[in-house]
Structures are given as structure tokens and as C-alpha cells.
PDB file of N, CA, C, O and CB in Angstrom:
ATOM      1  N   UNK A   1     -17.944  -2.446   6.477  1.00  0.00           N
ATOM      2  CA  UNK A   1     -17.622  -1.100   6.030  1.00  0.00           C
ATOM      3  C   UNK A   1     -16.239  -0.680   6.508  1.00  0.00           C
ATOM      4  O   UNK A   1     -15.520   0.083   5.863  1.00  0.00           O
ATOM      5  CB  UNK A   1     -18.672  -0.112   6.523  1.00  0.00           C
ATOM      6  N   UNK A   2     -15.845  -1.327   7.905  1.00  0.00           N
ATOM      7  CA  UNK A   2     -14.522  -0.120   8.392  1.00  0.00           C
ATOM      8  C   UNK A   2     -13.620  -1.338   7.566  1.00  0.00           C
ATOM      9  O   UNK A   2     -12.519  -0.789   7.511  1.00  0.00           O
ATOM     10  CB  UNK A   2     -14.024   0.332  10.687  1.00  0.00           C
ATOM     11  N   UNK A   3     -13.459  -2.670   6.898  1.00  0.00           N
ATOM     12  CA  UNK A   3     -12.851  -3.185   6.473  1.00  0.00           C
ATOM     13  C   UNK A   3     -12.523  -2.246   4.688  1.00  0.00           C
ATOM     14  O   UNK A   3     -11.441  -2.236   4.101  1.00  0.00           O
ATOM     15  CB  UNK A   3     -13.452  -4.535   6.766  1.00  0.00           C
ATOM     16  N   UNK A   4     -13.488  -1.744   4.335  1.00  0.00           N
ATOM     17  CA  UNK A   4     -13.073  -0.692   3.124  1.00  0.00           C
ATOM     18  C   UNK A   4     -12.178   0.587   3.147  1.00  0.00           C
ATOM     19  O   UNK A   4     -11.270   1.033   2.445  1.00  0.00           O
ATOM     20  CB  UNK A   4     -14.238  -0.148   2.663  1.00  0.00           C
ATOM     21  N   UNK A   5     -13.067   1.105   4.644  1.00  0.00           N
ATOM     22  CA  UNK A   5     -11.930   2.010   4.990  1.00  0.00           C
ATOM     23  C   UNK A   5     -10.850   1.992   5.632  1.00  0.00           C
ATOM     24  O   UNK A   5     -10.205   2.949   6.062  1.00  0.00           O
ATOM     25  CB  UNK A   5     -12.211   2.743   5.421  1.00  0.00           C
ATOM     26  N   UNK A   6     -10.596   0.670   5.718  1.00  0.00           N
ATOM     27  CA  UNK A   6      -8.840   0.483   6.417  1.00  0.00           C
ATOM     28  C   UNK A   6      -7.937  -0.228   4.650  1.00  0.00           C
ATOM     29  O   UNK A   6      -6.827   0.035   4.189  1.00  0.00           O
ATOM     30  CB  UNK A   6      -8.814  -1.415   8.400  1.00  0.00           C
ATOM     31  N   UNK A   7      -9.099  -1.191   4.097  1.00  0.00           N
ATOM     32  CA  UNK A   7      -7.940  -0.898   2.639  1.00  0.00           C
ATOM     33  C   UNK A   7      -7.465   0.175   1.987  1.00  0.00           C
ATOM     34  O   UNK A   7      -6.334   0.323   1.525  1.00  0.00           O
ATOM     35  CB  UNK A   7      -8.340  -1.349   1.518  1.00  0.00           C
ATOM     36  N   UNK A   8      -8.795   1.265   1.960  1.00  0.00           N
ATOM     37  CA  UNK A   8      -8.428   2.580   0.838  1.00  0.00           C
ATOM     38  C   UNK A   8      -7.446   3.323   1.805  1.00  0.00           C
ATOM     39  O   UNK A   8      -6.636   4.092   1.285  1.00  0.00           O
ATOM     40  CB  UNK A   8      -9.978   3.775   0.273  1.00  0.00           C
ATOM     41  N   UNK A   9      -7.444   3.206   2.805  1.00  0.00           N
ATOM     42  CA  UNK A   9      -6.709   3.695   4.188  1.00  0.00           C
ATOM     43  C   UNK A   9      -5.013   3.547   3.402  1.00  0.00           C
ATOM     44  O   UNK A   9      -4.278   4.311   2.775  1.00  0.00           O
ATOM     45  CB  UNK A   9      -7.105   2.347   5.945  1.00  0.00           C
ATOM     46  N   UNK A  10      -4.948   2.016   3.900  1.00  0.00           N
ATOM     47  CA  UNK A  10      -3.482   1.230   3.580  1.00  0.00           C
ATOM     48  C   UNK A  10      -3.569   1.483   2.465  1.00  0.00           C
ATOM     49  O   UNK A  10      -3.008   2.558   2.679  1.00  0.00           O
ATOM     50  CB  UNK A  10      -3.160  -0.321   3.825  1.00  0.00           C
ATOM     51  N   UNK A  11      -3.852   1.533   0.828  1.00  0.00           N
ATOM     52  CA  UNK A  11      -3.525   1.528   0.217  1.00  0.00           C
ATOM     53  C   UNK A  11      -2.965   3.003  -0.426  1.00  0.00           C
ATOM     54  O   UNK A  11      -2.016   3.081  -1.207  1.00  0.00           O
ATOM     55  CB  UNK A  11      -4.170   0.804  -0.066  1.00  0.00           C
ATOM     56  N   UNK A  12      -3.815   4.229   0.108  1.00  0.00           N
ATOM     57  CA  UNK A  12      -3.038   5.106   0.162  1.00  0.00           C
ATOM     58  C   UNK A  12      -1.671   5.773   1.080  1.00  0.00           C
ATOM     59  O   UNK A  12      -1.237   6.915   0.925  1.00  0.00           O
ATOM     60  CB  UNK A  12      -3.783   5.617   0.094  1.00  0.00           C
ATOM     61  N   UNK A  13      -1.168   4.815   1.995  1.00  0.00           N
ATOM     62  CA  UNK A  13      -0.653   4.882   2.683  1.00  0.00           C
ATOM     63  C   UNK A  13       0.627   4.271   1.976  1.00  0.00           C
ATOM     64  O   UNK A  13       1.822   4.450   2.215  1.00  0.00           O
ATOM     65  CB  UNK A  13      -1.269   4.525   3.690  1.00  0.00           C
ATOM     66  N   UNK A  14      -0.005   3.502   1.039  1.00  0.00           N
ATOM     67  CA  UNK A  14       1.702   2.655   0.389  1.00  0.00           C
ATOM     68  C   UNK A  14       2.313   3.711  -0.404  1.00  0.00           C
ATOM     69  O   UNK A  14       3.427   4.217  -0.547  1.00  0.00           O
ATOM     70  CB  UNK A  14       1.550   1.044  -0.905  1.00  0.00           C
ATOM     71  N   UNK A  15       0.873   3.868  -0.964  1.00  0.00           N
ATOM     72  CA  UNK A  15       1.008   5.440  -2.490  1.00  0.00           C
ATOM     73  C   UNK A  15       2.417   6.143  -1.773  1.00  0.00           C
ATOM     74  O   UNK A  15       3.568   6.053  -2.202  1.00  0.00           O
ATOM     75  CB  UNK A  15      -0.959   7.262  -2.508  1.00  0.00           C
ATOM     76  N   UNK A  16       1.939   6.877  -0.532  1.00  0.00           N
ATOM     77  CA  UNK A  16       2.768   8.252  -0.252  1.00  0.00           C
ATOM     78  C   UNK A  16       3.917   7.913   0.089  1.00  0.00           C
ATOM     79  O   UNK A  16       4.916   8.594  -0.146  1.00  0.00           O
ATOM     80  CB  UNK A  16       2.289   9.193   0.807  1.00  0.00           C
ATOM     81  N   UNK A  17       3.917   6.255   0.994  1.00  0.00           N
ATOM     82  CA  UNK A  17       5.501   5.958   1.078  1.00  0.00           C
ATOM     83  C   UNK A  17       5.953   5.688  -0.098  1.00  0.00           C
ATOM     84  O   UNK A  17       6.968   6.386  -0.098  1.00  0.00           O
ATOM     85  CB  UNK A  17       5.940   4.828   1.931  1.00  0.00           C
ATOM     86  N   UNK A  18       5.924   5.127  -1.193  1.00  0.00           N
ATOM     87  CA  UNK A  18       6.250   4.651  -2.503  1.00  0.00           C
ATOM     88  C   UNK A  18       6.909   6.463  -3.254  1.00  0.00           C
ATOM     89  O   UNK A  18       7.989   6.977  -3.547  1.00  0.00           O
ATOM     90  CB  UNK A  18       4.487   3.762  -3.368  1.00  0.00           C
ATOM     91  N   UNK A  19       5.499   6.818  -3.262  1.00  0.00           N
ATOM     92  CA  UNK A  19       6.087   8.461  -3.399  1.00  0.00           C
ATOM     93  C   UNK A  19       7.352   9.124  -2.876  1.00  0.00           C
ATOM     94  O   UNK A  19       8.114   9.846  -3.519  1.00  0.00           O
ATOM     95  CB  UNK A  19       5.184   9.317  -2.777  1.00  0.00           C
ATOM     96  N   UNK A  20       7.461   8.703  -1.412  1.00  0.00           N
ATOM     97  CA  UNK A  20       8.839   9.330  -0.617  1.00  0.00           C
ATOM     98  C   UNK A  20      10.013   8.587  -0.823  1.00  0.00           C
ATOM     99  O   UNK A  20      11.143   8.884  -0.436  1.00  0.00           O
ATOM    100  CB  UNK A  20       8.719   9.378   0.972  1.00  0.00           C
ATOM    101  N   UNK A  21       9.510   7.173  -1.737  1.00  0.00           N
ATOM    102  CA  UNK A  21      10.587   6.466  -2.142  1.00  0.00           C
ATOM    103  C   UNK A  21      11.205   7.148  -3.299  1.00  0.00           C
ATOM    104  O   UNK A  21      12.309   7.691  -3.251  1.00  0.00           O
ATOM    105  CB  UNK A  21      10.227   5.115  -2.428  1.00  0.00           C
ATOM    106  N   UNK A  22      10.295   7.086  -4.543  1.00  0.00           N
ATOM    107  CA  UNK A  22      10.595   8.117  -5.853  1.00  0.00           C
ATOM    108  C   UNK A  22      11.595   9.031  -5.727  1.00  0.00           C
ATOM    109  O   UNK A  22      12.753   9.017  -6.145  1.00  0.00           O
ATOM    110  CB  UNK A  22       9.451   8.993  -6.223  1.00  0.00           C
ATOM    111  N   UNK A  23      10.695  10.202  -4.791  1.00  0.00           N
ATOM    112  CA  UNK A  23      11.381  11.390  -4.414  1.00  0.00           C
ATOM    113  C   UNK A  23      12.957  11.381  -4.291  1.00  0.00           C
ATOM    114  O   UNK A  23      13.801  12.136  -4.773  1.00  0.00           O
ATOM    115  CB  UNK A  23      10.832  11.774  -3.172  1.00  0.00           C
ATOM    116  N   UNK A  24      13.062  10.278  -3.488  1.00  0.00           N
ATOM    117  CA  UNK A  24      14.683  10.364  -2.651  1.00  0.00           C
ATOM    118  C   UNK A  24      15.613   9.114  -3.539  1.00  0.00           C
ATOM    119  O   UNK A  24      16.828   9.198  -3.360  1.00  0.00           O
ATOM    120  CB  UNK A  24      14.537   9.796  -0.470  1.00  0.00           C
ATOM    121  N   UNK A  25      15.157   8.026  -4.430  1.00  0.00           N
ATOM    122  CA  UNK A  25      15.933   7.482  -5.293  1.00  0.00           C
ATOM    123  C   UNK A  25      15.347   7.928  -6.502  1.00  0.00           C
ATOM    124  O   UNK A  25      14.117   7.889  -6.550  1.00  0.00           O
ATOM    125  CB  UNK A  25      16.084   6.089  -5.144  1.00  0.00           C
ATOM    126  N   UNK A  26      16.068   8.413  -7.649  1.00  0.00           N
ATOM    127  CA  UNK A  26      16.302   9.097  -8.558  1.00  0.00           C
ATOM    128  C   UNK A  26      16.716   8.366 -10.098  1.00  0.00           C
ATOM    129  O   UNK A  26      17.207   8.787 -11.145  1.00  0.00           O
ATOM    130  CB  UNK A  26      17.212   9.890  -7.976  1.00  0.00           C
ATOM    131  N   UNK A  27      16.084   6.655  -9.454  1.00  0.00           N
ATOM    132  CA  UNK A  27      16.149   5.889 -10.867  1.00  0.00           C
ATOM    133  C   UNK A  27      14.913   5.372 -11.667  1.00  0.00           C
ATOM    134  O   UNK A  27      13.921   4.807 -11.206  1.00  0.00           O
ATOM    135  CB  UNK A  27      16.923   4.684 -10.665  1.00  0.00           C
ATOM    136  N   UNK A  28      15.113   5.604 -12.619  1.00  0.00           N
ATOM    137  CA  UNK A  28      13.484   5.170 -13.725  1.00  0.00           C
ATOM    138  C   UNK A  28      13.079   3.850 -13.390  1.00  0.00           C
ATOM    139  O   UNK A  28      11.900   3.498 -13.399  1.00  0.00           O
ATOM    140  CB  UNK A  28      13.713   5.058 -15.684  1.00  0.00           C
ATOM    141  N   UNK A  29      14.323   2.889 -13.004  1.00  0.00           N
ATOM    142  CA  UNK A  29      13.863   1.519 -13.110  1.00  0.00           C
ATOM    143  C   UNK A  29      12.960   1.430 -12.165  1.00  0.00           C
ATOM    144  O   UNK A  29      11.850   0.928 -12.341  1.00  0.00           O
ATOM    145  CB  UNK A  29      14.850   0.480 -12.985  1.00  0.00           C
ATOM    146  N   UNK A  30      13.407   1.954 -10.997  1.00  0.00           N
ATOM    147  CA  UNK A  30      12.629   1.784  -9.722  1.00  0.00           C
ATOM    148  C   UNK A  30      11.147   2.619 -10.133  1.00  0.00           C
ATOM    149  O   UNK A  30      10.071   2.158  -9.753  1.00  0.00           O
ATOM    150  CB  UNK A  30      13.566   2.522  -8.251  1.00  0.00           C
ATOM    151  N   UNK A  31      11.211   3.649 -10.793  1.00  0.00           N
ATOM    152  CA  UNK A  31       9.417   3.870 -11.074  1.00  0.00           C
ATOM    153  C   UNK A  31       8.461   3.038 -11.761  1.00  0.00           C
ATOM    154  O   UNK A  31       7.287   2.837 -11.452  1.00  0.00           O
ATOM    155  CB  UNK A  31       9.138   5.007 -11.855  1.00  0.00           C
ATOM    156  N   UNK A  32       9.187   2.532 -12.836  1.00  0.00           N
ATOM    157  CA  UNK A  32       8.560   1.524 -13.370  1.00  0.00           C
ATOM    158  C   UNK A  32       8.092   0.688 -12.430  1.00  0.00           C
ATOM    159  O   UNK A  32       6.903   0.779 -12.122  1.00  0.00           O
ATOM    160  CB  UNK A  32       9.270   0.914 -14.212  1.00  0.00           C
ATOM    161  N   UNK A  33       8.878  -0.221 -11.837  1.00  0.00           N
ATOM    162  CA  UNK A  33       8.952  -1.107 -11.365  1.00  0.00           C
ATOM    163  C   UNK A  33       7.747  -0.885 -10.188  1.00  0.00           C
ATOM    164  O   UNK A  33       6.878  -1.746 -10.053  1.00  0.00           O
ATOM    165  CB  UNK A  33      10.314  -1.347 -11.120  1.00  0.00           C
ATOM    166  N   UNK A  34       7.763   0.233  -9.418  1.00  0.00           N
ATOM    167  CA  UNK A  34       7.073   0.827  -8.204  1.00  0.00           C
ATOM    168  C   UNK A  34       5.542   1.142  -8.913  1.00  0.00           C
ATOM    169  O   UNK A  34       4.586   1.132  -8.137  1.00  0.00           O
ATOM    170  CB  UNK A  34       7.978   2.363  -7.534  1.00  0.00           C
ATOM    171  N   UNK A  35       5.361   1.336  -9.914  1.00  0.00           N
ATOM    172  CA  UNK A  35       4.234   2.064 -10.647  1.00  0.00           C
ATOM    173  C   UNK A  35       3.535   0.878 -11.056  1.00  0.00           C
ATOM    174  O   UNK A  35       2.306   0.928 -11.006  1.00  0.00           O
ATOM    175  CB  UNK A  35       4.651   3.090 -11.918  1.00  0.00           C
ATOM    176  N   UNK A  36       4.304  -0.607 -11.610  1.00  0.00           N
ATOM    177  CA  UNK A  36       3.479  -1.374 -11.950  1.00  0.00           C
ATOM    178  C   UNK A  36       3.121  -2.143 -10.380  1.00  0.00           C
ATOM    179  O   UNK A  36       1.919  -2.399 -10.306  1.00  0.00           O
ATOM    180  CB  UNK A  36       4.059  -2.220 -13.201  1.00  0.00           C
ATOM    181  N   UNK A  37       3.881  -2.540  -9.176  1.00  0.00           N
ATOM    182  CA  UNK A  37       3.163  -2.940  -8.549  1.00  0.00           C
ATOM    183  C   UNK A  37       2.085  -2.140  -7.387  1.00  0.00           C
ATOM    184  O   UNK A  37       1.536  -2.620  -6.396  1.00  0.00           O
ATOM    185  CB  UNK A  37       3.902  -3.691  -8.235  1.00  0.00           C
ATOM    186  N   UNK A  38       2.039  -0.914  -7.876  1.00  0.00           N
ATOM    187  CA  UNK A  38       1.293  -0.011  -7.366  1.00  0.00           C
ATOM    188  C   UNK A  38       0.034  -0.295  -8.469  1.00  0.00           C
ATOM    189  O   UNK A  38      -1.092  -0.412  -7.986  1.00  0.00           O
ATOM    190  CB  UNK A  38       2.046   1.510  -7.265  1.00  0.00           C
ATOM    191  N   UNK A  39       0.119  -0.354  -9.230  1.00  0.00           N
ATOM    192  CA  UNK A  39      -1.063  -0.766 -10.112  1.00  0.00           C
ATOM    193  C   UNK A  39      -1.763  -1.830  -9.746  1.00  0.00           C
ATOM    194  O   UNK A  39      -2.972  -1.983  -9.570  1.00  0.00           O
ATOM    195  CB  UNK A  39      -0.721  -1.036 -11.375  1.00  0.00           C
ATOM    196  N   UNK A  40      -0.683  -2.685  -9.635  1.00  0.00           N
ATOM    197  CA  UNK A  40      -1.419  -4.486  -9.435  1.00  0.00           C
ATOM    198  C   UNK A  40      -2.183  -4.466  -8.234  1.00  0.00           C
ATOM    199  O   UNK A  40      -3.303  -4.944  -8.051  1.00  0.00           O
ATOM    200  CB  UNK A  40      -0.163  -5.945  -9.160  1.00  0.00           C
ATOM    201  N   UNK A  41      -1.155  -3.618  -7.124  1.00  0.00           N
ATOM    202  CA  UNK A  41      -2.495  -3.443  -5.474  1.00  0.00           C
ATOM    203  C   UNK A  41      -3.804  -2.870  -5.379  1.00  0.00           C
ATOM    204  O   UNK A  41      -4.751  -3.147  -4.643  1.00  0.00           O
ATOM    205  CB  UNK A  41      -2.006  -2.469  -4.273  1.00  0.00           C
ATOM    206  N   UNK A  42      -3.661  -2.039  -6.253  1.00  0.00           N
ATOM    207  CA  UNK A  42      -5.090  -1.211  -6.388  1.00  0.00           C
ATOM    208  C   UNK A  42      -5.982  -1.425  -7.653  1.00  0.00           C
ATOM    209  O   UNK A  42      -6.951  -0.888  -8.190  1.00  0.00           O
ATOM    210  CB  UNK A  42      -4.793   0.358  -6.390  1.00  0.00           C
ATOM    211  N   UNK A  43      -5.001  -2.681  -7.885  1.00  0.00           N
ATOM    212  CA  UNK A  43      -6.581  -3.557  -9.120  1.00  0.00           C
ATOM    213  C   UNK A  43      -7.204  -4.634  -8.163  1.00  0.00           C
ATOM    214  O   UNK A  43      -8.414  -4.860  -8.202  1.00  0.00           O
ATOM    215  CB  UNK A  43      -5.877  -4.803 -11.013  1.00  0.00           C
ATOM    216  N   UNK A  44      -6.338  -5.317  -7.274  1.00  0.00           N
ATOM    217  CA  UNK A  44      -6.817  -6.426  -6.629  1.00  0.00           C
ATOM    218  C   UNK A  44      -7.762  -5.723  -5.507  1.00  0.00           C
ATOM    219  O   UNK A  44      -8.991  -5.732  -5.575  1.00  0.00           O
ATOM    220  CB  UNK A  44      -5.589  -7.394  -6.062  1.00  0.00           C
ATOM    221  N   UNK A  45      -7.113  -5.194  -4.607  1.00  0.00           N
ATOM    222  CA  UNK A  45      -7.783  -4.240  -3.762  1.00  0.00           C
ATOM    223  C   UNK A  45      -9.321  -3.825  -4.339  1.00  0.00           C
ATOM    224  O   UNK A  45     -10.366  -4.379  -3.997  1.00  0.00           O
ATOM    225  CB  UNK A  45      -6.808  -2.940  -3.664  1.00  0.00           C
ATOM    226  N   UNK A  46      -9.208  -2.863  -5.169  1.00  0.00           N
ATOM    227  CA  UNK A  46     -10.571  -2.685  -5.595  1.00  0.00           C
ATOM    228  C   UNK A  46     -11.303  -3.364  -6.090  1.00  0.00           C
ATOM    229  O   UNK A  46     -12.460  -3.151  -5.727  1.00  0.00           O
ATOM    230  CB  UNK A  46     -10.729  -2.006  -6.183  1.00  0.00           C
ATOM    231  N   UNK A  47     -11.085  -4.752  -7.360  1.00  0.00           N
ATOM    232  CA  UNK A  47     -11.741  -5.914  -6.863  1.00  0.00           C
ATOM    233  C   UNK A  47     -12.168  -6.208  -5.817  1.00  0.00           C
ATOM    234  O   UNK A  47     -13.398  -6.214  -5.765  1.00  0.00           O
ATOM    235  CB  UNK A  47     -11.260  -6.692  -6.969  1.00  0.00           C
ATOM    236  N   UNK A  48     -11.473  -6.551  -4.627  1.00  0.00           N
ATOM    237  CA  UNK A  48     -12.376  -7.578  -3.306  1.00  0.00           C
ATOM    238  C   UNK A  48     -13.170  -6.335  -2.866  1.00  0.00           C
ATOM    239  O   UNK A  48     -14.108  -6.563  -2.102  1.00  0.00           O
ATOM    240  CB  UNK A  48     -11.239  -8.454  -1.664  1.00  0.00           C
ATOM    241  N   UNK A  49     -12.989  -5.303  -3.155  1.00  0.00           N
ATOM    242  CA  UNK A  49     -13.601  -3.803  -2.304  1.00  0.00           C
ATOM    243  C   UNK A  49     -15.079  -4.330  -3.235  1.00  0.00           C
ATOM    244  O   UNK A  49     -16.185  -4.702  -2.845  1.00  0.00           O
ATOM    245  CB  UNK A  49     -12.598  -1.601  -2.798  1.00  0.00           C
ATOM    246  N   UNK A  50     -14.499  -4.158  -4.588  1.00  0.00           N
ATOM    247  CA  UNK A  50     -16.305  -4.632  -5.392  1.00  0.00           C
ATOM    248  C   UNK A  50     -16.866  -5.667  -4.664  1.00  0.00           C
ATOM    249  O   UNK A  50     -17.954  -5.674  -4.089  1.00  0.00           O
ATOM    250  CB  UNK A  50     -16.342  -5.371  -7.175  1.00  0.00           C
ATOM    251  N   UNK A  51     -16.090  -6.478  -4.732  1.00  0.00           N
ATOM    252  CA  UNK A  51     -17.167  -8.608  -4.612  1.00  0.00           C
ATOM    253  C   UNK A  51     -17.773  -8.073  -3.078  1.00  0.00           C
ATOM    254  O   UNK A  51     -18.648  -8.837  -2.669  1.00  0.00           O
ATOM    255  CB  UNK A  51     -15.509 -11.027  -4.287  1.00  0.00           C
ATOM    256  N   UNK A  52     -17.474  -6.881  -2.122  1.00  0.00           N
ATOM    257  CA  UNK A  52     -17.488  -7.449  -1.016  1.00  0.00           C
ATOM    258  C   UNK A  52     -17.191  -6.992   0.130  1.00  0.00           C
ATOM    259  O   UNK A  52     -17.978  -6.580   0.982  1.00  0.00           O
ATOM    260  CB  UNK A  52     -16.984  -8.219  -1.103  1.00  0.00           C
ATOM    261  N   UNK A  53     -15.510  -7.080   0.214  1.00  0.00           N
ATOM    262  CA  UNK A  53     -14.639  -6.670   1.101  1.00  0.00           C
ATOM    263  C   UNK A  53     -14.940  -8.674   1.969  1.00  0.00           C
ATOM    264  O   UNK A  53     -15.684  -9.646   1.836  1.00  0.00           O
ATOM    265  CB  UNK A  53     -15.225  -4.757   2.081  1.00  0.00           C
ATOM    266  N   UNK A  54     -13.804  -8.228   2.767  1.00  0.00           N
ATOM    267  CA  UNK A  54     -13.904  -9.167   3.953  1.00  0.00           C
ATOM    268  C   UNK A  54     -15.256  -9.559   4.031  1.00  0.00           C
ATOM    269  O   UNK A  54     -16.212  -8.784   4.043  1.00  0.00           O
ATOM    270  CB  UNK A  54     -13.459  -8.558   5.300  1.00  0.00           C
ATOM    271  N   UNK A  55     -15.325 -11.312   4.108  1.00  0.00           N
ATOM    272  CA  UNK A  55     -16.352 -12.023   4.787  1.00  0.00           C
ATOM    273  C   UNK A  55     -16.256 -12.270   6.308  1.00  0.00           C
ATOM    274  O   UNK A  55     -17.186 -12.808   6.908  1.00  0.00           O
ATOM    275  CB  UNK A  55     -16.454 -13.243   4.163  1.00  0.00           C
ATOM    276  N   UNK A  56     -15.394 -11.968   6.779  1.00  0.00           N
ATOM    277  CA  UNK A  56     -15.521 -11.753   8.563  1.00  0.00           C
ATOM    278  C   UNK A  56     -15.901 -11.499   9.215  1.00  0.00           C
ATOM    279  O   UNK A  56     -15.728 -11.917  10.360  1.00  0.00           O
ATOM    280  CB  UNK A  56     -15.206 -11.422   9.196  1.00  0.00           C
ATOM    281  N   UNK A  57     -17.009 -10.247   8.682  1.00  0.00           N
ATOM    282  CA  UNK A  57     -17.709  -9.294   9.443  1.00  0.00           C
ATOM    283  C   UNK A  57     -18.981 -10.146   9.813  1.00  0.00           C
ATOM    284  O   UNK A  57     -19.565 -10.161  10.896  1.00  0.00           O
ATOM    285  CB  UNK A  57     -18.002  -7.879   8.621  1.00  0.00           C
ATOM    286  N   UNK A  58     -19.298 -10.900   8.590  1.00  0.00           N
ATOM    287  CA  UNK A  58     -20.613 -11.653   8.822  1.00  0.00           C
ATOM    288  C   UNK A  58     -21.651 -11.248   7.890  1.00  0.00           C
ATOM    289  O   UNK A  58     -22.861 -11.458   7.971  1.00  0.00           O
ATOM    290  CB  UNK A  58     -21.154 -11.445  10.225  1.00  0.00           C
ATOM    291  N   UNK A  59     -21.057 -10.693   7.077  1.00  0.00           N
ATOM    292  CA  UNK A  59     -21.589  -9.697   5.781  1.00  0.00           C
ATOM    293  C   UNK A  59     -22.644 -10.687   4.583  1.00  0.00           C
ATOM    294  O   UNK A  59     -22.208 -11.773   4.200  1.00  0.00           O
ATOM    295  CB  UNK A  59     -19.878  -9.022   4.773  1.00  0.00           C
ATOM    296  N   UNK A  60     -23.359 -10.422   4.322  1.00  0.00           N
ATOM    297  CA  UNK A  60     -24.444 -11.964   3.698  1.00  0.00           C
ATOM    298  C   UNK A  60     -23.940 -11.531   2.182  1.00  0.00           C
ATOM    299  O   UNK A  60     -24.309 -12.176   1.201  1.00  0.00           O
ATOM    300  CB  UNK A  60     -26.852 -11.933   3.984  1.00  0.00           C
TER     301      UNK A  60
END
């Protein structure tokens, strides 16, 4: 379980820096660019969050 809440953790944590990135550079390319691999983290992410999360814990 605390392995879910340290991804949704980090992954909103990229969001707001990514956000403070936006904010302060003022080019489209970079949103694009920031928006699709902000997409790709929080498709994979929530995948392994489905299958699971971490097998480390000892999780059956």
C-alpha cells in the first residue's frame, strides 16, 4: 500500500514541478513536449498501480 502512496505521491510531485516549469518558460514546444511525457508517466504508473504495485513487499 505505502508503495501506491509514494507513486501517486511522486507523480504528483512531477505534475507541480513541470507546472512551475510551464509557468516560468513561455514556449508551446516545451508544453507539448512536457504534456506528452506527463501523459506517458501516469499511463505506466497507473498500470503497475493496477497489476499490483511493487512485488517487494511480499504482496501474493
Amino acid at each position: 500500500m505505502l508503495d501506491k502512496i509514494l507513486a501517486g505521491l511522486s507523480i504528483l510531485t512531477l505534475i507541480a514541478f513541470l507546472g512551475i516549469v510551464i509557468s516560468f518558460v513561455a514556449e508551446p514546444d516545451l508544453w507539448v513536449v512536457i504534456i506528452v511525457v506527463v501523459y506517458i508517466a501516469v499511463y505506466f504508473i497507473w498500470r503497475e498501480i493496477r497489476q499490483g504495485g511493487s512485488h517487494l513487499e511480499g504482496e501474493k
